[in-house]
C-alpha positions, 0 to 999 in steps of 0.5 A, spaced: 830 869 334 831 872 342 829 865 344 834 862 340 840 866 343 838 867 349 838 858 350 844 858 345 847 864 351 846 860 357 846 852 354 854 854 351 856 856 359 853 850 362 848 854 365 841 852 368 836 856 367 835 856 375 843 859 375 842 865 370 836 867 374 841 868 379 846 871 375 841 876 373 837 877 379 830 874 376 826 868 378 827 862 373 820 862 371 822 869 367 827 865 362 823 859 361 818 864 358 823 868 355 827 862 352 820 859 349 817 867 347 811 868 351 815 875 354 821 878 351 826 881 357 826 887 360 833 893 356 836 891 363 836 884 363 838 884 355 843 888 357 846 884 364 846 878 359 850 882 354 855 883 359 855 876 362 856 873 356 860 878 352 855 879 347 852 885 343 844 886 346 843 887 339 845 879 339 841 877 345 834 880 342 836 877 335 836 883 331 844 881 329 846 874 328 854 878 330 856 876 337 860 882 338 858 890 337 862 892 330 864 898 333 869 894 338 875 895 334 873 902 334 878 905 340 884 908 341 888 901 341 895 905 342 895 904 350 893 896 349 900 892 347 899 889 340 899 882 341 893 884 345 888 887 340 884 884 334 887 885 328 881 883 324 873 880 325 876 873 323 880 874 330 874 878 333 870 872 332 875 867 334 874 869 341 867 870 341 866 863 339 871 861 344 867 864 349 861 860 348 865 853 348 864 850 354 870 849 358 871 842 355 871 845 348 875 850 350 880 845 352 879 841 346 880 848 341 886 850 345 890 843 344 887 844 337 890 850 336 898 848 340 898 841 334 897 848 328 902 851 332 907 847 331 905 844 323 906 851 320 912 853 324 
């Protein structure tokens, strides 16, 4: 549900309703009632929280329990050096899902990350 992400969006930030107000440019009473249901936000909101948080709009409004639009991949990669581009959606996911951890979480997944490293080599 719209309500449900747009929390999950700003709560995986740290972010005060107060403070994505600000970053959107809308008064905070606006997203404490999109984030209970009573108004959905305008396109243009949808679409400014879309980029903010790296996101599909469709994932903002509930319509797609994916983060990222399907089409990212859909580019032409050969100006991107190859240990830049996703090879897969595990790889996709991998970096949305680190883009909505806090930065204790990022840190945490990263130290993860470097101890597999190192087993498997």
């Amino acid at each position: 549900m719209i309500k449900n992400n747009i929390r999950k969006l700003r709560r995986s930030q740290d972010l005060s309703q107060q403070k994505l107000a600000a970053i959107l440019g809308v008064k905070q009473g606006l997203i404490s009632k999109w984030e209970l249901g009573k108004e959905a936000p305008a396109e243009e909101n949808v679409n400014d929280m879309a980029d903010y948080f790296g996101v599909s709009p469709a994932y903002v409004l509930g319509k797609s329990q994916t983060m990222y639009d399907k089409n990212i991949l859909n580019f032409d990669a050969s100006s991107v050096p190859e240990e830049y581009t996703a090879k897969n959606y595990d790889e996709c996911d991998l970096l949305q899902i680190f883009r909505l951890l806090p930065e204790n979480g990022k840190t945490y997944l990263l130290t993860t990350l470097r101890m597999l490293e190192k087993f498997y080599s």
